[in-house]
C-alpha positions in Angstrom: 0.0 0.0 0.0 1.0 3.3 -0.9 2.1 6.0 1.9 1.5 9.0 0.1 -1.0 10.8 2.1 -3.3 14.0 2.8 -2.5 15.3 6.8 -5.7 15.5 9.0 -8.1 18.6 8.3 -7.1 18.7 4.2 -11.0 18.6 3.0 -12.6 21.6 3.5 -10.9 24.4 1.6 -12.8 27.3 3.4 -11.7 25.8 7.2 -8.7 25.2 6.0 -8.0 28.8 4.5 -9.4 30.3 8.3 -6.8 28.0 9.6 -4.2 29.5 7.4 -4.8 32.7 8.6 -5.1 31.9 12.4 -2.6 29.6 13.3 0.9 31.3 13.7 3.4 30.2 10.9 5.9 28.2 13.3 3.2 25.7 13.9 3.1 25.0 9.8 6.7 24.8 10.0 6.9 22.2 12.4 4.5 19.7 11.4 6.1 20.1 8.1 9.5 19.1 9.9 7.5 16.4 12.0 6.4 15.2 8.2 9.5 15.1 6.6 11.2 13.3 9.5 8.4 10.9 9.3 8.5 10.4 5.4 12.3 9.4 5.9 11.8 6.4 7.9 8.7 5.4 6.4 11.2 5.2 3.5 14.0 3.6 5.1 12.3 0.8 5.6 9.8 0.7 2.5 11.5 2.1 -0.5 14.7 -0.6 -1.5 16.4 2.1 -3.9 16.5 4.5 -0.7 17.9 1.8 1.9 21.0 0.9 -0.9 21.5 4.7 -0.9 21.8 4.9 2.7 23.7 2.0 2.8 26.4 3.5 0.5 26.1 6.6 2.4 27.1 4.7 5.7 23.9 6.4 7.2 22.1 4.6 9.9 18.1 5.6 9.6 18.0 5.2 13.5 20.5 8.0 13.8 17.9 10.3 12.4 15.5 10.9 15.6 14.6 14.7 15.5 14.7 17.4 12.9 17.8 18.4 14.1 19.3 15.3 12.7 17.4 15.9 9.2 20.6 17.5 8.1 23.0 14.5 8.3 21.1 13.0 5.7 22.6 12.9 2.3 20.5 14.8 -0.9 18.8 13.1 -3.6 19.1 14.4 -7.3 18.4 12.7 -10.8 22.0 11.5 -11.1 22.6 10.0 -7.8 19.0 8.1 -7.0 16.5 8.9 -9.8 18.7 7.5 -12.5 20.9 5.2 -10.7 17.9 2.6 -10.1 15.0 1.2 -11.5 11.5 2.8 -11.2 10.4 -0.5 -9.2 13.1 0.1 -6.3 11.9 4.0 -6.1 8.6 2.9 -5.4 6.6 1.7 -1.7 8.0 -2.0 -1.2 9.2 -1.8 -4.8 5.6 -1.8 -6.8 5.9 0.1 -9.6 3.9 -2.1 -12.0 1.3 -2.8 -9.5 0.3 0.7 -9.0 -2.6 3.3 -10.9 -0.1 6.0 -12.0 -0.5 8.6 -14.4 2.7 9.4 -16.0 4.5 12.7 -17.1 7.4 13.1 -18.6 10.5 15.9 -18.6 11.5 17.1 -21.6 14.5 15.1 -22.1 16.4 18.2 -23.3 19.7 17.0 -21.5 19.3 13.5 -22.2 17.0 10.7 -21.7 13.2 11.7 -21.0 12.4 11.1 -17.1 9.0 9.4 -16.7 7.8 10.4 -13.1 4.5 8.6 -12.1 1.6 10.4 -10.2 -1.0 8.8 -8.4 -4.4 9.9 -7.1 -3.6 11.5 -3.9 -1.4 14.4 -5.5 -4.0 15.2 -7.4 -5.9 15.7 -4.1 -3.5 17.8 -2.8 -3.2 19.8 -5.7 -7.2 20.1 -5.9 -7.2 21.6 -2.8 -4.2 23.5 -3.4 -6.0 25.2 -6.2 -9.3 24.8 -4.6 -7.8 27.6 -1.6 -5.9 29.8 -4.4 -9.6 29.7 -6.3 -11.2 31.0 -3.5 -8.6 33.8 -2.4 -8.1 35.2 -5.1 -10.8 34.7 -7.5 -13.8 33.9 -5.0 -15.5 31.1 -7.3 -17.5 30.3 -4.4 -19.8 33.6 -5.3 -18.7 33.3 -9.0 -19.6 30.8 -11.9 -16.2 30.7 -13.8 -15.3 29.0 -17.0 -11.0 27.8 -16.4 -9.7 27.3 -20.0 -6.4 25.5 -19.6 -4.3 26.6 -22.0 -1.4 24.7 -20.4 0.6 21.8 -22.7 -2.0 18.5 -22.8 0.3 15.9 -23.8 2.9 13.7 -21.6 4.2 16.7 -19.4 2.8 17.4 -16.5 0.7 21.1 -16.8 -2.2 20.3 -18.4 -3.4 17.2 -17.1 -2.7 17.9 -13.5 -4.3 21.3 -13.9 -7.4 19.7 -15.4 -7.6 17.0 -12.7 -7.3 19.2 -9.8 -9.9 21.6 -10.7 -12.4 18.8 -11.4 -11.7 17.5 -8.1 -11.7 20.8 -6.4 -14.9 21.8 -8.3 -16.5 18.5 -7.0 -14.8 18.7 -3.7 -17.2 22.5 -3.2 -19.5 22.1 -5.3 -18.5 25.3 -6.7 -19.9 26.8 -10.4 -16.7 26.0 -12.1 -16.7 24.8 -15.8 -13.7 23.2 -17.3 -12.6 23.6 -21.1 -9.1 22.0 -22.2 -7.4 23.5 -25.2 -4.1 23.8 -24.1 -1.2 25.7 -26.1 -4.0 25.9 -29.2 -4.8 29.8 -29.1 -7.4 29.5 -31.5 -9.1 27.1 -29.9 -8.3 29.3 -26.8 -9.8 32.5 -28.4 -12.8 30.4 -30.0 -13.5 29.5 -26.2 -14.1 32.9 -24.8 -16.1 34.3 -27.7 -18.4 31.3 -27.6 -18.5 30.6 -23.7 -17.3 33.7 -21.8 -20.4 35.6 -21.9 -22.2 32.7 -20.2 -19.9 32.9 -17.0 -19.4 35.6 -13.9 -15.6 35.6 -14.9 -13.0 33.7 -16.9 -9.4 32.0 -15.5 -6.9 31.0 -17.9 -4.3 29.1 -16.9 -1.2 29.6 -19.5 2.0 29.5 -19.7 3.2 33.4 -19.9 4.6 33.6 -23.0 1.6 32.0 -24.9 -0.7 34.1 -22.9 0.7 36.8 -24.9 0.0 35.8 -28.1 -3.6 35.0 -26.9 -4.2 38.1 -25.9 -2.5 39.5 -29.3 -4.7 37.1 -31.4 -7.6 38.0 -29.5 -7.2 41.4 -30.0 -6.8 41.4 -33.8 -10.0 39.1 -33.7 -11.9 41.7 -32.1 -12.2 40.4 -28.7 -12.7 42.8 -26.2 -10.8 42.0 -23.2 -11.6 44.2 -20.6 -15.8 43.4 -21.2 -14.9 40.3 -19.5 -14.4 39.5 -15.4 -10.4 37.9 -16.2 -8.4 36.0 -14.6 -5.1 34.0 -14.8 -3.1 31.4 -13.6 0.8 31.3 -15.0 3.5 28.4 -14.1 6.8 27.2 -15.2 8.9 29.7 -15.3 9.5 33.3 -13.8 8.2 36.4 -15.6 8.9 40.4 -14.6 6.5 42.9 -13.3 6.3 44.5 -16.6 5.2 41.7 -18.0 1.8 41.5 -15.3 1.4 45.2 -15.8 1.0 44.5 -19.5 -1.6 41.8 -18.8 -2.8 43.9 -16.1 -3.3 46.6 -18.9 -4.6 45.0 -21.6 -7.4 43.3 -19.6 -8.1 46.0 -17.6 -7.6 43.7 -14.4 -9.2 44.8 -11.2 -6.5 43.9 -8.7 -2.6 43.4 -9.4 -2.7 41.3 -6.3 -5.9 39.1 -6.7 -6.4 38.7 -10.5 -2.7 36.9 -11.3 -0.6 34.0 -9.8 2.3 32.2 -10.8 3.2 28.7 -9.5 6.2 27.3 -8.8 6.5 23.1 -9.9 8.1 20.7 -11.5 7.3 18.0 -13.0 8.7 15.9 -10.3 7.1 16.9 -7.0 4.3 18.8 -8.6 3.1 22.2 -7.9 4.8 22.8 -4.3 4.5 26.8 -4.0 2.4 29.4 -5.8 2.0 33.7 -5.7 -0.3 34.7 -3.0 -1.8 38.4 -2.9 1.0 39.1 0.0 3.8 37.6 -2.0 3.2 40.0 -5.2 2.3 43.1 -3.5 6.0 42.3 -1.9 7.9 41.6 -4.9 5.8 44.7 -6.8 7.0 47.1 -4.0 11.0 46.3 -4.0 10.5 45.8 -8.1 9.1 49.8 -7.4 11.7 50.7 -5.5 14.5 49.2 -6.7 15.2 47.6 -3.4 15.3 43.9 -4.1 18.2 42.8 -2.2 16.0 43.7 0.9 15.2 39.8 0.4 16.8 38.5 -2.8 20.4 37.9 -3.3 20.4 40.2 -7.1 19.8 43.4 -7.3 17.9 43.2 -10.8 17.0 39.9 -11.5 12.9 39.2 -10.6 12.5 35.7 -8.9 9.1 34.0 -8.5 8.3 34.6 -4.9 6.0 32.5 -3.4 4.1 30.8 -0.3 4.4 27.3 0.8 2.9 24.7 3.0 5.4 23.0 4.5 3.5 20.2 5.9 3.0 19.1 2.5 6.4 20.8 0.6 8.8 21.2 3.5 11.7 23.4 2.0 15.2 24.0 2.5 18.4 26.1 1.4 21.5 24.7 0.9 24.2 27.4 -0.7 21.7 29.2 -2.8 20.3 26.1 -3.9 16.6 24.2 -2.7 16.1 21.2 -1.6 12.8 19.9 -0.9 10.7 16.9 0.9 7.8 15.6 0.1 5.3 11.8 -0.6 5.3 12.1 -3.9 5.0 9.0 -6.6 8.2 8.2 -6.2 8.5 9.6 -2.9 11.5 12.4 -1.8 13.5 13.5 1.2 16.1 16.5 0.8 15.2 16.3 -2.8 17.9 18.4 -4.5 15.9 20.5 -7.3 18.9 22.1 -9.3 17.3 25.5 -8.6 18.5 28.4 -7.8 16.4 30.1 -4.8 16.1 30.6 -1.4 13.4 29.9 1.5 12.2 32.7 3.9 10.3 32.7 6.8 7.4 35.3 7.0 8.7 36.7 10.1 12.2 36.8 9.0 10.5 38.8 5.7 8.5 40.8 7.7 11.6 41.8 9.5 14.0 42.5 6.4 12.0 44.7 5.1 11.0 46.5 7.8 14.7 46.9 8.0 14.5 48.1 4.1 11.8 50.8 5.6 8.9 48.8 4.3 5.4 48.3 6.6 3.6 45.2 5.5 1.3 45.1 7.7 0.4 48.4 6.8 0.5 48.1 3.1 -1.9 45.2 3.5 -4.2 47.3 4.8 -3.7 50.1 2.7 -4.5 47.6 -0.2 -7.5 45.5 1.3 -5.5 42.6 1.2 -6.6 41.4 5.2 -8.7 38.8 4.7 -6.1 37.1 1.7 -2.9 36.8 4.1 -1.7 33.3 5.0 0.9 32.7 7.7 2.9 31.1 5.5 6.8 31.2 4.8 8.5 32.1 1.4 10.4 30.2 -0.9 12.0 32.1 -4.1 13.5 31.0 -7.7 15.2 32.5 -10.0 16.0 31.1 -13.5 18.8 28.5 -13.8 22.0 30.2 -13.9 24.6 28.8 -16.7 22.2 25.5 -17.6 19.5 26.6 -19.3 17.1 29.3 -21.1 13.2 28.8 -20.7 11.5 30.1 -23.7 7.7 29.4 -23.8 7.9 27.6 -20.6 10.3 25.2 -21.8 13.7 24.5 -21.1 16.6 25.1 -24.1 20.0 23.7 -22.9 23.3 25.1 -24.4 24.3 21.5 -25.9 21.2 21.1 -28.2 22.7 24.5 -30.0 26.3 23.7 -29.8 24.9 20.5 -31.8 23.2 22.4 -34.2 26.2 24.5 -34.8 28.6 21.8 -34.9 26.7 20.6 -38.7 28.7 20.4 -41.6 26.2 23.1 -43.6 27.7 26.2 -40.8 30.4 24.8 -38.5 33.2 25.5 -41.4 32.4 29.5 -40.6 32.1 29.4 -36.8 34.2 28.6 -34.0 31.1 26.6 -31.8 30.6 29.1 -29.3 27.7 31.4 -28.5 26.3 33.0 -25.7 22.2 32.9 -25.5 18.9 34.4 -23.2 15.7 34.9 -24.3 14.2 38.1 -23.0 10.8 39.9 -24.1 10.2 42.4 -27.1 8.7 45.9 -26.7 4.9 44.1 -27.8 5.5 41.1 -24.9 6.2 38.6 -27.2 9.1 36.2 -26.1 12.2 35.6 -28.1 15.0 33.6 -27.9 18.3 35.4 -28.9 21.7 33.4 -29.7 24.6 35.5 -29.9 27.6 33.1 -31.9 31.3 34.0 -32.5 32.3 33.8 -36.7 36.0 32.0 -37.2 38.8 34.3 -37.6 38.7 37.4 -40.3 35.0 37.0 -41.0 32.5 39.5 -40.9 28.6 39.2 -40.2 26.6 38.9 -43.0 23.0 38.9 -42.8 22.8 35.6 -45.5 25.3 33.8 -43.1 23.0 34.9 -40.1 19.6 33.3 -42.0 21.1 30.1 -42.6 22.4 30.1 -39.2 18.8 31.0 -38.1 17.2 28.4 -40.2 19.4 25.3 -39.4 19.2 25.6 -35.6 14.9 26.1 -36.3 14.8 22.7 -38.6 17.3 21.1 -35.6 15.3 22.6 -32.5 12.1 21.1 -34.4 13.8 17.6 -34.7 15.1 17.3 -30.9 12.6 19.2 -28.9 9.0 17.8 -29.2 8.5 21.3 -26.8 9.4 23.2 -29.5 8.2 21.7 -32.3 4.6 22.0 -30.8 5.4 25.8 -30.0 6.3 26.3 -33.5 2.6 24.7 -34.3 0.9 27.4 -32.1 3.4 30.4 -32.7 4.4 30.1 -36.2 7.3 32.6 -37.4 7.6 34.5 -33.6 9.4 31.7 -32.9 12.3 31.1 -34.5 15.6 32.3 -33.0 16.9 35.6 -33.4 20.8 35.1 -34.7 23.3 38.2 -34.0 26.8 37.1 -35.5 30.0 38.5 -34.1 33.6 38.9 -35.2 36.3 36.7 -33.5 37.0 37.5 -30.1 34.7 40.1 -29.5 35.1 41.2 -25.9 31.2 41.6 -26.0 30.6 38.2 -25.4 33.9 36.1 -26.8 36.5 38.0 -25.0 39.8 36.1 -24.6 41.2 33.9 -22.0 38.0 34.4 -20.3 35.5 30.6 -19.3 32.4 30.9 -22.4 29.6 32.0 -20.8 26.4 29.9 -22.8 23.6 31.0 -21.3 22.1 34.7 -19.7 19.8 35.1 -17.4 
């Protein structure tokens, strides 16, 4: 039998969200520690891939007997437990094919796919998850909604999870909430809300940001008017600036910069484990204001997703600028070591900073009506992967599928395989993915060279990343890579005798 379970009290969202408010963080944070201690020696004893790694670790479980002792215990990444053993010996008493999984996959962009299997109690606890964040911030207890998910459908994880949870939730409170499932189809998106929206209180899409920009876009051009609807939306996999939610915020004609958007943090192998609340933005939108972000953040310019947690179902930790997390899970996870690059706060200890910075919460929470929305939850940030990757419409781009695509016969004869790349946002909010590549010795940039260039790494991005490929479906032209061509040794971004930066975040 599976372990994987909901704590006491998880079934009603509205007593659960008055318990949120009344019960002093500290309290969440130490039946999330009592949790996590619990989860190790449940798998200790039940999961065989974890007792070999604790064996080869030289770690007695029985040393473990308090949460002070939770930091003896070794990390878990892909590389040293995911990969190095077979799904069976991840699983409860090693039942992989015995169980009722629903699978998603990464993208496989450094590698091998990883297949992580799902079963019905994360869905639970993502329904009610979304089912509190549902009623905070877009009240669908007093509202009939219609949620278009517009996120991916396929084998990764945003789509299906998203459409399972809000059944559940909708089921769970009997709530007025409708369900359409496009996903990254914007036709089929904009088709939607001319044909449905006028039949509901308000609308909640849930997209990915950069598609949600072309939505609007199309939209627009197709006559919708989006500020005759009630909007709201739900983003996820990746970090996106203020700018970017004041130009939804604009174009919609939002009523609330604090209630009307949310961003989640997930992956595809714990699931969503921390999302925006109304506190969490109207924090990041004042320092973002003030250009005083290193009150809480360790870079000055650089906007992470900030966002609240429950640690008694995600219990977070920090190890050199890096998280860690623990949590049941399909195949379940203690000191999880996520490969991102973050931080966890406590809302005291943020409450303090920036008091320290000069900022009043407490009173800005008033002065924006926010009272009844606060959760005494801690913080966890994340910024974008540092020197690994580039997310571009939600997906991950890793230096060595380009350094492929420039190592082909038909261009590698006129370059000398490195490049620098980031993708940013143009002046209309559309996302673009720019490669910056260094030309062999005494040529100059040509704008043929810089097509062909162009076109190649399109055709191979299509062939390797099944991401892309359906992007290029959905987005046509606006995604192809934007090429700038340099001369050797350009101390812009070849200089000399320095280490090649690839990526810029």
């Amino acid at each position: 039998m599976n372990k994987l379970m909901l704590p006491s009290g998880y079934r009603n969202a509205e007593l659960l969200h008055q318990k949120l408010q009344a019960e002093p963080e500290q309290s969440w944070i130490h039946a999330g520690q009592h949790r996590a201690v619990y989860l190790f020696h449940e798998m200790s004893q039940r999961v065989p891939a974890y007792k070999d790694f604790l064996h080869k670790h030289h770690l007695n479980p029985a040393s473990i007997k308090t949460f002070a002792d939770f930091h003896k215990i070794p990390p878990l990444n892909k590389d040293n437990y995911l990969r190095a053993y077979p799904k069976e010996a991840l699983c409860w008493d090693g039942t992989f094919p015995q169980g009722r999984w629903v699978i998603s996959t990464t993208s496989g962009s450094t590698g091998e796919p990883y297949y992580f299997p799902r079963e019905s109690t994360q869905d639970r606890q993502y329904a009610i998850t979304a089912e509190l964040y549902l009623r905070n911030n877009f009240q669908i207890q007093d509202k009939s909604t219609l949620y278009i998910v517009a996120f991916p459908m396929g084998a990764w994880i945003g789509g299906l999870f998203t459409y399972e949870a809000l059944r559940l939730a909708a089921e769970n409170g009997d709530y007025n909430l409708s369900i359409i499932t496009p996903g990254i189809h914007k036709q089929e998106v904009i088709n939607a809300v001319k044909q449905l929206g006028n039949n509901y209180d308000q609308i909640i899409i849930g997209a990915y940001a950069p598609f949600l920009k072309d939505i609007l876009s199309d939209g627009l051009r197709e006559g919708i008017r989006w500020d005759s609807y009630d909007l709201g939306f739900v983003f996820s996999a990746e970090a996106f600036t203020e700018k970017f939610r004041d130009y939804v915020i604009e174009t919609c004609r939002l009523k609330s910069a604090y209630t009307s958007t949310l961003n989640h943090y997930g992956t595809v192998d714990l699931g969503t484990m921390a999302h925006e609340t109304p506190e969490s933005i109207l924090i990041r939108r004042l320092l973002v204001e003030q250009n005083a972000l290193t009150a809480l953040f360790p870079e000055p310019v650089r906007q992470p997703t900030f966002a609240q947690y429950n640690p008694e179902l995600f219990y977070f930790e920090e190890e050199e600028h890096s998280l860690l997390c623990t949590a049941f899970s399909g195949l379940p996870l203690v000191r999880y070591d996520l490969r991102d690059y973050g931080g966890v706060l406590s809302r005291s200890e943020a409450h303090d900073r920036l008091k320290g910075a000069g900022f009043d919460i407490t009173q800005e929470i008033e002065r924006h009506g926010l009272s009844k929305n606060i959760w005494n939850l801690p913080f966890v940030y994340v910024y974008e992967r540092n020197d690994f990757s580039v997310s571009y419409y939600a997906f991950l781009i890793y230096p060595d599928m380009v350094r492929r695509a420039l190592q082909a016969d038909i261009v590698s004869s006129s370059l000398t395989g490195k490049f620098t790349m980031y993708s940013d946002y143009a002046d209309d909010g559309r996302q673009k993915l720019h490669v910056h590549i260094e030309l062999n010795h005494g040529l100059t940039p040509s704008t043929e060279l810089a097509l062909v260039i162009g076109q190649h790494l399109h055709q191979h991005l299509i062939r390797e990343s099944s991401e892309y490929r359906e992007t290029v479906k959905m987005v046509g032209e606006e995604a192809h890579p934007v090429i700038h061509l340099w001369t050797y040794e350009d101390a812009t971004y070849f200089r000399p005798g320095t280490k090649q930066k690839w990526v810029i975040t």
